[in-house]
Each structure stands twice: as C-alpha cells, then as structure tokens.
C-alpha positions, 0 to 999 in steps of 0.5 A, a space after each residue: 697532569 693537573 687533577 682539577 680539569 676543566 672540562 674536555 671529553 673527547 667523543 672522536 669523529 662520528 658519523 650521523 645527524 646533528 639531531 642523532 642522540 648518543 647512546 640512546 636507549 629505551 627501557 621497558 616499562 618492566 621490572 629492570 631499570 637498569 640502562 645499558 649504556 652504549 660507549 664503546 662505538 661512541 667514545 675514544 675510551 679512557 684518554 681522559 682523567 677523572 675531574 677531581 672537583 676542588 676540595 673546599 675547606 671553607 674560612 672560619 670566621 667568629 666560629 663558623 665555617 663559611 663557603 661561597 657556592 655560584 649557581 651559574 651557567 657554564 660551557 662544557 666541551 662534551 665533543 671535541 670542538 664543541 661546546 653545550 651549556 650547562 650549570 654548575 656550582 663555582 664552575 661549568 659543571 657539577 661543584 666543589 666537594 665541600 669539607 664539614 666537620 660534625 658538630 661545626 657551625 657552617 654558613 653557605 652563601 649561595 649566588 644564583 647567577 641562573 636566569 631561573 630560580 633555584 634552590 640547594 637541598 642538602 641530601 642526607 643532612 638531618 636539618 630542619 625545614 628552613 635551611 632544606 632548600 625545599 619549602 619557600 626556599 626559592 633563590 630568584 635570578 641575580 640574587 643571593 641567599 645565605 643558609 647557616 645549620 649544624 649537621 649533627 650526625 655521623 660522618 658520611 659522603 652527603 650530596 647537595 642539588 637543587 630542588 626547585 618545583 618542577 625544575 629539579 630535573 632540568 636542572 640536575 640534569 644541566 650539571 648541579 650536584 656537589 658532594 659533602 664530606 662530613 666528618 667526625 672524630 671517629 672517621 678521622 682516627 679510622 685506618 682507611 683511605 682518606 687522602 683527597 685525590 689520591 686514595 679517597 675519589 668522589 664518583 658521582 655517576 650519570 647518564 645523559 643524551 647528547 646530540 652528535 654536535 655535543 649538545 645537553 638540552 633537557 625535555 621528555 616525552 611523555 614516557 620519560 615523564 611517566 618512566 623517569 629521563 635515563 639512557 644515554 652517553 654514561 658520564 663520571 664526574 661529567 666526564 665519559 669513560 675516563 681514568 683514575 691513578 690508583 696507588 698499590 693497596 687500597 683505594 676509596 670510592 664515593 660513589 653517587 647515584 647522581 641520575 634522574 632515573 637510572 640504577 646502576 650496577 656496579 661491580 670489578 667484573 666479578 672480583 671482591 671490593 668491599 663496602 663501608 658505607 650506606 648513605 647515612 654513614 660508615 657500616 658497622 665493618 666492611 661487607 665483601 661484595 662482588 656487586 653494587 646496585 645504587 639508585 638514583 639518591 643513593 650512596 655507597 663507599 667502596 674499597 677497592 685492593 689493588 692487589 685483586 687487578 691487573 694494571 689496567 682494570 676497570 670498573 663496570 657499570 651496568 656491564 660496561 667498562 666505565 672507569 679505568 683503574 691504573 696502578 701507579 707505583 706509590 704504596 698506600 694503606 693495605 690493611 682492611 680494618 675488621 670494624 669501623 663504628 658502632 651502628 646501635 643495635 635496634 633492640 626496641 619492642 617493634 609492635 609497639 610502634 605506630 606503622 604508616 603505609 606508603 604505597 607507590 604506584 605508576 599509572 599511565 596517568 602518572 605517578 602517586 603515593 597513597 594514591 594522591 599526587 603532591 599538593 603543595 598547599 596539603 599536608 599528608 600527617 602531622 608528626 610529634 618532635 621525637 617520636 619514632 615510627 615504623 614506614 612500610 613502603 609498598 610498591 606495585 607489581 603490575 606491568 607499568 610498576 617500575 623501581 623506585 627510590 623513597 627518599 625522606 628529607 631531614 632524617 637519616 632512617 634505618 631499613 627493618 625488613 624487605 619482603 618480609 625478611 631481614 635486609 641485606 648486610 649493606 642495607 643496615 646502616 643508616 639511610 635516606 633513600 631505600 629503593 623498592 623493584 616492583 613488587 617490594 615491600 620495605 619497612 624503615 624506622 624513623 625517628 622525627 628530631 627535626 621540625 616544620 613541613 618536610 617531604 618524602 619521594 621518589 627521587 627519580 627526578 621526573 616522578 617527583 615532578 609528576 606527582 610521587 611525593 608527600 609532605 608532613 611537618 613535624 610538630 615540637 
C-alpha cells in the first residue's frame, strides 16, 4: 500500500446528533492534564495505515538548499463520506518532513494560499529573529515570502507551525505542522534506524473534536481559554487509531507533542523502550524507559525492540491504544549502541551566573508571566549577545495552576535542576520546551548566541494568546 496517503479516517456508523462532538472530554482545573481519549465506542480501530508524509530533500541551487512549502486549505475525509476543511503545508493536512544537514545554507519560499495571514516559526531552530516566523513576520493572503538561515546545531527532529498573533491556535489546530530532520556527521555514521518509512516514523500526536458529520471548526469557551482546547478523537499523523509495519528488531519513533494543550503519556503497556533523544538532539546514550510524558512543544526519539512484542501491539497514549504495531518478516538493525554524542558536561561555577525568575500563573482572569500578560510594543529585558544565564521557572500551586510548557525561542537551553534536585536522565540533553506541573519549580541554563527581539511562552496554544508569553531582544 502506498506509504503517502492521502487522507481517509474511517469512523463507522455512529449514532448521534450532527452537533455531538466526538470523544468530548473535560479536564479539571487540578494538577493532571493528561486527557483520556475515548476511541474505541468511536472508531473501526486500526484498518488505517499511518500517513508517512513526503520526505523533502530540497534542490540545491548555487549551494543552497531550496524547498517550496504551499499554506493552503485542503479537505480531509475525518468520517467515511465526509469531508471538513483543514490547512496544511503542500497538502490537505499537517506537511512534508523537511531533510536538512547541519551547517547548509537553506531557502524556504513559503506561499500563503489561506484566506488569513500567517507565518511558519522553526520550533528548535536556534536562529535569529528575522527568519523565527514571529515578530513582523506576517505572510498575508495570496502572497509569498522567502526565508534563507543556517541551523548550526546538533542533529535533531525540529518541527515548524505557524505563529501568527492570536491565530496560532486555530491554526494548528486546522492541521499546520511539519517536522524537521536536521543532521549532522555524527547522526549520519551512528548505528541506529534512520531508513524514512521503514524504521525511522515521524509521530506527530494530536487530539481534536470533531463533530459526528466530520466536522473540524476551532472556538473555545471561556474555560478552554483560560485551560488550554484538549480532548477529543486522538489523531497520529491526522489519522485516528492507525497502523504501523515494523521490521524484526528495532524501530524509531519521532514523536511530537503536536497539541494545543494536552500531555501525553506514552508507553508499551509497560514493556521497556528506549529514548535517544530530547528536543535539541540525540542523548548522551540510551535511557531505558517504560514511560513517556511529552507536553505540548516537546520531542522525544524512541527505540522500540520487536523483540519485547507480540505480533500485534500497541503503543498507548494516555492508557489507550493508539497505534498499532505489526511485525512484518524483514530484519532490521538489532543492536542498541551503548553512546550516542557527547552532550558537554556543565562544569561552570553556577553562582557566578545572573539568575531571572519567571513565574507562571493561571487566574480566572487569564494566564501571566511575571504576573504581566504579553504587549507586543513592551520589552521584558535586554540581554547581551554571548551571555549565559540561569532561568528559574516557577509555576503555581493553587487550585487553578495547571501544567505548563515554557518554551524559548532561538535558543536550545539545558535543565539544571527540578524541585531542587537533579533532573531526570531524559531531561539532560538538550531543550527548548521544559514543562512544569503545578507546583515546580525548574532551573535551565541559557546561553544568547542569536539576535534581535525574541520570546519565550507557554506553548499551550491558548495560554499564549491569553497573555503567557514574553519577549527580550538580544543586543550584539
């Protein structure tokens, strides 16, 4: 079967009103934000293959790497029959995974075919403000813009999405995300899966509410402004409980946390996996886990041994079966390397460095850092080009306090210390989204090697509209 499809979800016959939502769940304003997904009453489960989205290599022209990405509407068949609009990058939902090398010049000429403005921030790439996709970076309707940069960092699964002001939301939620595989010379030589489609998935995970006739529209309530749009029919790759050929041995997932607001738990219904990699790049050596928790921004790259399944298994999200695992009969690697990179050790005298607090607080009112919500004609703090600095992060601990991830923009940061103690193995690579349950308190060290105004926020979609997000420009 073709690996690229082009989108067909099958929900079966359901019984309800057109303007029932499927899988509709509430979460409390407490501690635990991870949704429970109700598939199985809702779906004909797993007779649907994951969507591989096309793996672009881009043309190289006078030494640069050249891609076209379309912002454009498209129709998705959610339920059997019928069709809803979404967006999506060169097709009718999500976008192509683009293939980037360390070091390389690279051009991305971007059409906004929308009836709406929008822009495409490079989630993890530590790149200056002009070419983030933030600040004064609008593509209006029928227009096209071009962005040239260099990510001069590790190899890493980065992501791209839009970041209009107060329409990043509707819009990720409409269907605009698209990975990046960025590689290095170290990747390339390591011993581990990296054949598109065949060992190496990207898993962009989801949850959105659709209607019994198949309809995606986007609006909150009151509450899903002040708690973040989550619940709903769970999707991978835009696709509701599908399936995945997995060779005998091992098999890599690129998982994204691609909601507007939920964590996901992820796990084999405890049988060991291993993680290689944080956001910002590829661990130091593989971490036996039995559990995955990614909030929304996040990235993690899983190992998964065949040899630890049954023919059929699964992997759960949140304790539901969400992607089915086949084994088929070809032989792919079967050895775990026991290293992977060198991630430097940080050895610095910590005290000497300037701290800043961030404290993040939810209200009925809405969400602030600092206690102030976002002005775009305010800057928080001016830094200087090369400095490096401690961040403790706090979040609140009073009913309405919730989990939230803080993310920073142009920079890829390394977590110090949670709740006063040394982070978890997973946690000590390198970041951009560290996220905080009620109550934490989290330190990161940052250095500033980009310039101009950028941001950091919540990247629950909706607290960053309401107001939980900064900006700081980096002087050189």
């Amino acid at each position: 079967m073709n690996k690229i499809l082009i989108g067909i979800i099958v929900l079966g016959s359901l019984a309800a009103t057109s303007n029932q939502v499927l899988g509709s769940t509430s979460h409390s304003s407490g501690h635990n934000h991870n949704t429970t997904f109700n598939q199985t009453s809702l779906t004909i489960e797993f007779q649907k293959p994951l969507l591989i989205p096309p793996l672009l290599k881009g043309e190289v022209k006078d030494g640069v790497r050249n891609f076209d990405l379309n912002v454009t509407k498209g129709k998705w068949e959610s339920i059997d029959g019928k069709f809803t609009e979404t967006y999506g990058y060169n097709g009718p939902i999500l976008g192509p995974v683009l293939s980037l090398k360390k070091g390389e010049k690279t051009k991305v000429n971007i059409k906004n075919s929308l009836s709406e403005e929008t822009t495409v921030h490079w989630h993890g790439g530590i790149l200056s403000q002009d070419v983030d996709g933030v600040h004064n970076a609008d593509i209006q309707p029928n227009t096209q813009k071009s962005v040239e940069f260099i990510l001069n960092q590790p190899a890493a699964t980065l992501w791209f999405h839009p970041h209009p002001m107060h329409k990043t939301a509707s819009q990720v939620y409409k269907g605009l995300a698209g990975l990046i595989y960025l590689e290095d010379d170290i990747s390339e030589n390591l011993n581990i899966p990296k054949t598109y489609g065949v060992d190496d998935f990207p898993i962009v995970i989801q949850d959105k509410k659709l209607t019994v006739d198949g309809q995606l529209t986007y609006s909150t309530t009151h509450m899903e402004k002040i708690h973040g749009k989550s619940g709903g029919s769970l999707m991978i790759n835009g696709i509701i409980s599908p399936y995945i050929d997995i060779l005998n041995g091992l098999t890599r997932l690129r998982v994204v946390n691609g909601s507007n607001a939920t964590n996901y738990d992820i796990d084999l219904d405890g049988k060991e996996f291993y993680q290689i990699a944080s956001d910002g790049g590829l661990l130091s050596s593989p971490i036996s886990m039995k559990k995955l928790t990614l909030a929304p921004g996040e990235r993690g790259e899983i190992l998964i041994d065949s040899n630890e399944l049954n023919n059929k298994s699964y992997l759960y999200i949140n304790g539901k079966q969400a992607l089915e695992l086949r084994k088929n009969k070809k032989t792919g690697l079967t050895s775990i390397p026991k290293t992977l990179v060198e991630v430097p050790e940080i050895t610095k005298n910590l005290n000497s460095l300037k701290t800043r607090t961030f404290s993040l607080k939810t209200t009925s009112k809405g969400n602030t850092i600092n206690n102030t919500p976002y002005n775009m004609e305010k800057l928080n703090f001016e830094v200087q080009k090369g400095t490096q600095e401690i961040w403790e992060i706090k979040n609140g601990s009073k009913m309405m306090d919730m989990p939230h991830p803080f993310h920073v923009h142009g920079a890829q940061f390394r977590v110090i210390e949670r709740n006063g103690k040394t982070p978890p193995l997973n946690e000590q690579g390198w970041k951009d989204t560290v996220n905080l349950n009620a109550g934490d308190s989290v330190k990161i060290l940052i250095t500033y090697t980009t310039d101009g105004i950028t941001v950091y926020h919540c990247h629950i979609l909706e607290h960053e509209e309401d107001g939980m997000m900064g900006q700081f420009q980096i002087n050189k």
